[in-house]
C-alpha positions as CSV (number, residue, x, y, z in Angstrom):
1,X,38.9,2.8,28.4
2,X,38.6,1.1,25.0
3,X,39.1,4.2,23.5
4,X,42.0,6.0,24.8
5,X,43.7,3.5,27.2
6,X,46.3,5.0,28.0
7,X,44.5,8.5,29.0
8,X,45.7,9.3,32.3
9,X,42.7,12.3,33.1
10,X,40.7,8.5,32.6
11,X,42.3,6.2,34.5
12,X,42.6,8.5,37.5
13,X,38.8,9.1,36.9
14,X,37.7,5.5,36.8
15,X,39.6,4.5,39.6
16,X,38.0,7.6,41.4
17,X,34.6,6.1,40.4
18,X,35.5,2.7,41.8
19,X,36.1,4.3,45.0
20,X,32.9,5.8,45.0
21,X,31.2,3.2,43.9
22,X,32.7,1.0,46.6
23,X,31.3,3.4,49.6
24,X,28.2,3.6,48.0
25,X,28.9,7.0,46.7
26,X,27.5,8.9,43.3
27,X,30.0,9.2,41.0
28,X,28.0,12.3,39.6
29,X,27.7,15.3,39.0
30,X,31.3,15.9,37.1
31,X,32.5,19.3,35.8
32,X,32.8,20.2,31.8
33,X,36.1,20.9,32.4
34,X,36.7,17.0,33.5
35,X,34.6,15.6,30.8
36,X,36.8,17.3,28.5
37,X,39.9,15.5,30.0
38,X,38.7,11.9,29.5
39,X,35.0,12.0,27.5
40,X,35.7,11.2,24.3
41,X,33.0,12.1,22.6
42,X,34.1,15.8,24.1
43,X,37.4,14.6,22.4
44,X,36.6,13.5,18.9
45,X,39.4,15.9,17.4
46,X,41.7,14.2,19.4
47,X,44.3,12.3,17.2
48,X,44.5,8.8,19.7
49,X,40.1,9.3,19.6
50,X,40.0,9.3,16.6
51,X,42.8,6.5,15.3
52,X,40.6,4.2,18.0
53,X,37.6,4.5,16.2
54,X,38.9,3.9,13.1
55,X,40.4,0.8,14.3
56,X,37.3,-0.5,15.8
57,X,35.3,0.5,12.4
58,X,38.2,-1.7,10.6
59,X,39.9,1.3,9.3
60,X,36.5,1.9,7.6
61,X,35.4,5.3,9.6
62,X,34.3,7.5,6.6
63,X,36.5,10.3,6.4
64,X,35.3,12.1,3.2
65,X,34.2,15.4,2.1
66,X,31.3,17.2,3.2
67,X,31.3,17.0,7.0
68,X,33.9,17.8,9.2
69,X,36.3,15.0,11.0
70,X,34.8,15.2,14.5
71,X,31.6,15.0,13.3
72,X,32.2,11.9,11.3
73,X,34.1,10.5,14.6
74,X,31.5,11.5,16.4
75,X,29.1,9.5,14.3
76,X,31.5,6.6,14.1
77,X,31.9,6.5,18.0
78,X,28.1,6.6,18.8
79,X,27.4,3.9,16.3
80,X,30.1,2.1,18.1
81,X,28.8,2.6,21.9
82,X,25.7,1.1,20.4
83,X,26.8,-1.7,19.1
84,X,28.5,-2.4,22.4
85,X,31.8,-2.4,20.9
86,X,33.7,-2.1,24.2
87,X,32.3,-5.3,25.4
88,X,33.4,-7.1,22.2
């Protein structure tokens, strides 16, 4: 949710989830199809993906030659997750 807030494949998907989770119910397995909708690191060419990592690296999200744009979001948004930057 801290990346694309206002994703509505997500918001449907967590409030989905909550349901589950409330019943007791898995939340998995999911389709590729719906990880495409709302994963985003299956959305890393996305444009609102990838401005919300560069705001959470400070605008610093290396965007140079060399390697392609997703891959460098990509990069970006693992070294995010692990850093727990949606708890911050």
């Amino acid at each position: 949710m801290w990346v694309e807030p206002s994703n509505e494949a997500l918001q449907q998907r967590l409030t989905w989830a909550r349901e589950r989770r409330a019943g007791l119910y898995p939340t998995v397995p999911s389709t590729l199809a719906e990880e495409k909708s709302f994963n985003p690191f299956l959305r890393v060419d996305q444009p609102d993906v990838v401005a919300a990592v560069q705001r959470a690296m400070g605008n610093k999200a290396p965007i140079g030659a060399g390697e392609s744009l997703a891959i460098k979001v990509m990069d970006a948004l693992r070294t995010l997750k692990n850093e727990n930057a949606h708890k911050k």
